[in-house]
C-alpha positions in Angstrom: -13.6 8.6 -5.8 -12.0 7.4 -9.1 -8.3 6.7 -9.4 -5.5 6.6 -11.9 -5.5 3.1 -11.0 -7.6 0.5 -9.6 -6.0 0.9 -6.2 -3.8 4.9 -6.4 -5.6 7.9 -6.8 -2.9 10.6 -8.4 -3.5 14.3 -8.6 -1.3 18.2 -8.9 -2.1 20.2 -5.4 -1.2 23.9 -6.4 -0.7 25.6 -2.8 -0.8 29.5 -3.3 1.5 31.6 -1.0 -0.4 32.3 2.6 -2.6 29.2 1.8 -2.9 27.0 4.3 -4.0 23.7 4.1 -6.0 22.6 7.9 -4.5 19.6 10.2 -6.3 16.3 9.5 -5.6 13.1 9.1 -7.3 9.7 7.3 -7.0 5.9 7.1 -5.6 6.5 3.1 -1.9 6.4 2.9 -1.0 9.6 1.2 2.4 10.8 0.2 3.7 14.2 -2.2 6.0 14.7 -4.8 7.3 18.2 -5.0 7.0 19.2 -8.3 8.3 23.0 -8.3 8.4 25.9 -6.3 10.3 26.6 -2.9 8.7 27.9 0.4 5.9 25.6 1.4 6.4 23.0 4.1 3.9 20.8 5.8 3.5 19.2 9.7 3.4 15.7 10.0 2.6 14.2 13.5 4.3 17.4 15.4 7.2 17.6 13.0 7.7 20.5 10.4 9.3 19.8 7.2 10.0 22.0 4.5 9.5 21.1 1.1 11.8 21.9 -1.9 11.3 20.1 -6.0 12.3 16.8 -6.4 11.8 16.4 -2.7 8.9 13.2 -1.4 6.9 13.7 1.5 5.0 10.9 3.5 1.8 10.9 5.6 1.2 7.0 6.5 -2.2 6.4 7.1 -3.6 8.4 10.4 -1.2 10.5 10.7 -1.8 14.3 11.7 -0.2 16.6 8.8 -1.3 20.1 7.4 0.5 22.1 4.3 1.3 25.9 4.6 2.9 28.3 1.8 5.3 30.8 3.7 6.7 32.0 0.5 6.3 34.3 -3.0 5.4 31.7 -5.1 2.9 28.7 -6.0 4.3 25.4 -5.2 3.1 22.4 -7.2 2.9 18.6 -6.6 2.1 15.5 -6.9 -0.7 14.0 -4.4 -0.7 10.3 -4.7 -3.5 8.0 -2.3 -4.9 5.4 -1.8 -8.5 6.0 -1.7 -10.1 3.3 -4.2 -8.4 1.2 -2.6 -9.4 1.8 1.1 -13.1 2.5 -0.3 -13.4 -0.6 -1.6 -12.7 -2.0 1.9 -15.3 0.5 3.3 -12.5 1.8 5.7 -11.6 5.3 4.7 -11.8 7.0 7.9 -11.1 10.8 7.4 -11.1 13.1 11.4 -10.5 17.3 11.1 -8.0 18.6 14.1 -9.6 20.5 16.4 -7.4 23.2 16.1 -6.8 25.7 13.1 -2.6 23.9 13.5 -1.7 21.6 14.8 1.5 22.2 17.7 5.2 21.8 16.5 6.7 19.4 19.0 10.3 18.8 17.7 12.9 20.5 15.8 12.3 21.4 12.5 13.5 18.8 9.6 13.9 16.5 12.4 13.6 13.5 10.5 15.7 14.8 7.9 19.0 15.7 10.3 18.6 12.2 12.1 18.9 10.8 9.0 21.5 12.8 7.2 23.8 9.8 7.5 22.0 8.0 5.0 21.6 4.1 5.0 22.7 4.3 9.3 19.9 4.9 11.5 19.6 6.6 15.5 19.9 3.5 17.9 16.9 4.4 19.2 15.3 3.9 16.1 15.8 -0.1 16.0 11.6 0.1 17.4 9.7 0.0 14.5 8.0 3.7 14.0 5.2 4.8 10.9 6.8 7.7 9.8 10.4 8.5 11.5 11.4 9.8 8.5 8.7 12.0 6.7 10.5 13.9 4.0 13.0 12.0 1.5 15.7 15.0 0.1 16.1 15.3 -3.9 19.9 15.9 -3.0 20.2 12.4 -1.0 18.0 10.5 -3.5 20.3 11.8 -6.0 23.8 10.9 -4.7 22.5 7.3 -4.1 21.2 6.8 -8.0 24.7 8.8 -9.0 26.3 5.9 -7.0 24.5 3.5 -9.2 25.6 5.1 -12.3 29.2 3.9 -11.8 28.0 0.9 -12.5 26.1 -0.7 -15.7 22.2 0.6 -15.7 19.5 -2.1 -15.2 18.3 -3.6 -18.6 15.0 -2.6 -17.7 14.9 0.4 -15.2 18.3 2.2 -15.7 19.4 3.4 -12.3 16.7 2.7 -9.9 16.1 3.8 -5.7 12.9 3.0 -3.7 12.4 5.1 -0.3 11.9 3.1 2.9 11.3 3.1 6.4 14.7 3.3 8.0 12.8 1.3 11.1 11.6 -1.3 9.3 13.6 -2.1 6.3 9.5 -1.6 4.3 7.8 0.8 2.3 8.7 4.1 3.4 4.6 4.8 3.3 3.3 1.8 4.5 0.6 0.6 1.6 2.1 2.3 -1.0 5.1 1.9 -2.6 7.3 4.9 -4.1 11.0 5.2 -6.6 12.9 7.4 -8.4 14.8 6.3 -11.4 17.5 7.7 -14.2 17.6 7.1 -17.4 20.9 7.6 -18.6 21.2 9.5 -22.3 20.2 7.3 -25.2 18.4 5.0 -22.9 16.6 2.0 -24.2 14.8 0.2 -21.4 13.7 -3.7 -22.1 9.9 -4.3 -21.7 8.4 -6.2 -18.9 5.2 -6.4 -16.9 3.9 -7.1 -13.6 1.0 -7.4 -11.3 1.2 -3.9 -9.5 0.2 -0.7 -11.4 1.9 2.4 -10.9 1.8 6.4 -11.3 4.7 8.2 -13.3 5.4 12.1 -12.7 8.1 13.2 -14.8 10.8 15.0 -13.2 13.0 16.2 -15.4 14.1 15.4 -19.3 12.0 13.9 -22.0 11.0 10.5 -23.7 8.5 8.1 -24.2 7.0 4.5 -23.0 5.9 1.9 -24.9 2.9 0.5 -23.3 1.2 -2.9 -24.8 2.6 -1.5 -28.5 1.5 1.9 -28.1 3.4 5.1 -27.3 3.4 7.3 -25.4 5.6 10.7 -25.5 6.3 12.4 -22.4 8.5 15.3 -20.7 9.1 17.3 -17.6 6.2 17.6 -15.5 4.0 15.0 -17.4 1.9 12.7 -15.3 0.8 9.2 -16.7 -0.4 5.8 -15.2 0.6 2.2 -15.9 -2.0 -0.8 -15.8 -1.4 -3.8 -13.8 0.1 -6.0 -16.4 1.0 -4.2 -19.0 4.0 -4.8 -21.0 6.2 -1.1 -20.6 9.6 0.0 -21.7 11.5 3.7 -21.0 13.4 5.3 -24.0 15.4 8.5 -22.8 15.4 10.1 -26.3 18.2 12.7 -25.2 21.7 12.1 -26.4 23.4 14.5 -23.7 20.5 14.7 -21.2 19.7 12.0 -17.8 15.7 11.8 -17.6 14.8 11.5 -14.2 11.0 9.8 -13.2 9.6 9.4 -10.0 6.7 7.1 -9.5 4.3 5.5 -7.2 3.1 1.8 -7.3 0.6 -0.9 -5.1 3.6 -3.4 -5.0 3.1 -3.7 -1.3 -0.4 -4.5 -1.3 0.4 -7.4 -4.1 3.2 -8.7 -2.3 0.6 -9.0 1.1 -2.1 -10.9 -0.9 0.6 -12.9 -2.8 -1.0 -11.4 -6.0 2.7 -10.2 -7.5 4.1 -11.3 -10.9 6.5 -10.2 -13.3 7.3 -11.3 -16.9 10.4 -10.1 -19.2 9.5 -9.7 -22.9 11.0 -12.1 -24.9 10.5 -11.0 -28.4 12.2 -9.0 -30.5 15.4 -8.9 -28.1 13.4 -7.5 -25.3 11.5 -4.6 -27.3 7.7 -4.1 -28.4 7.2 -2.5 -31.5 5.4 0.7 -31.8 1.8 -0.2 -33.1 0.4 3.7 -32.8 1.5 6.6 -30.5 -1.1 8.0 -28.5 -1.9 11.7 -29.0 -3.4 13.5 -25.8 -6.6 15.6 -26.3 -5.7 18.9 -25.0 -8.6 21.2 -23.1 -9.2 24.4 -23.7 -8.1 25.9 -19.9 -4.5 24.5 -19.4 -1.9 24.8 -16.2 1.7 24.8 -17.6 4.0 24.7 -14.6 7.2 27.0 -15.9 
């Protein structure tokens, strides 16, 4: 298996309607990004929950899940794994169900209406659990970054929210780390780099990142992968529009090792100039996700 990165492997799952995807489960943390398209949900350990765009879904690693499209239309996202990284390690352990589904053993959305408070938590949650929480609402992550954005952005990141484990206070999926971030209009992020790598999928709006003096353009429903240290800044090139990204990222297993750095750019007031702009090579067969 190859990866978008030397430890996250990053890919679109298009799940037709009456598709289903078969109960299993494997030692790779995996986790989705809804990308577009309503009436597809998923079953993670007993749990059902349905999945709607902007929405991010977690499977820690061995956890029973399986996908199923109930509705009209194709549903699209983004899978994100950790497969180089566990096959380096000679661990990736992957088991089939024995069943074609696997049971439903609590309410549907369960996570989700336990957890409609926001940053509270059940009492009887206070023992640590993988996955008590398994999908993260658009709507909620949303309300939390238009908090932010009372306030002045980050020089770097604009408005900025990382899921966790209401349980633990961690990663919401265990070895790999996941945000979503605003850019407000007219954005003009300073660079920076660090020691973890990391997966972009663009959610909505448009704009580029500078990476090591080279740009690169991007818009809704673009996928593109940062290098582990790598100078990087965001530009929003909309003058009335927020871009939103969501991302992925190995932060956790740098912070485990100790291996984690990060460095502001100090030239130039914080920006790299733009050296050449990177033009994609497009194939001949093409998905464009209306």
């Amino acid at each position: 298996w190859g990866g978008a990165r030397q430890t996250l492997y990053a890919a679109v799952q298009a799940l037709n309607p009456g598709e289903i995807a078969p109960p299993h489960r494997h030692m790779t943390s995996a986790l989705r990004f809804i990308m577009h398209g309503s009436g597809a949900s998923g079953v993670v350990n007993g749990v059902k929950y349905n999945f709607e765009p902007g929405d991010y879904v977690i499977t820690p690693e061995w956890c029973w899940h399986d996908h199923i499209n109930e509705g009209d239309e194709t549903v699209f996202w983004m899978d994100c794994l950790d497969i180089p990284f566990t096959s380096a390690l000679t661990s990736s352990f992957f088991e089939m169900y024995p069943e074609n589904r696997q049971p439903i053993e609590l309410p549907e959305d369960y996570g989700v209406k336990r957890y409609a408070g926001g940053m509270v938590r059940p009492i009887s949650d206070r023992k640590p659990s993988p996955a008590p929480l398994g999908r993260y609402k658009y709507d909620l992550t949303k309300q939390a970054i238009d908090g932010q954005s009372e306030l002045e952005p980050d020089a770097v990141d604009g408005y900025a929210v990382e899921y966790i484990n209401p349980t633990t206070g961690k990663d919401a999926n265990g070895r790999i780390g996941a945000r979503m971030q605003m850019l407000p209009p007219k954005f003009k992020g300073k660079a920076h780099r660090h020691t973890h790598s990391a997966v972009y999928n663009v959610y909505k709006g448009s704009g580029y990142t500078i990476m090591n003096g080279v740009r690169f353009d991007w818009k809704a429903g673009d996928i593109f992968a940062l290098p582990a240290w790598t100078w990087h800044e965001h530009v929003n090139t909309s003058e009335t529009d927020e871009a939103v990204l969501f991302s992925t990222n190995d932060l956790p297993i740098m912070e485990v090792f100790g291996f984690e750095r990060e460095e502001p750019y100090k030239e130039n007031d914080g920006h790299q100039e733009v050296q050449s702009v990177f033009e994609p090579e497009h194939s001949k067969e093409s998905i464009t996700i209306k």
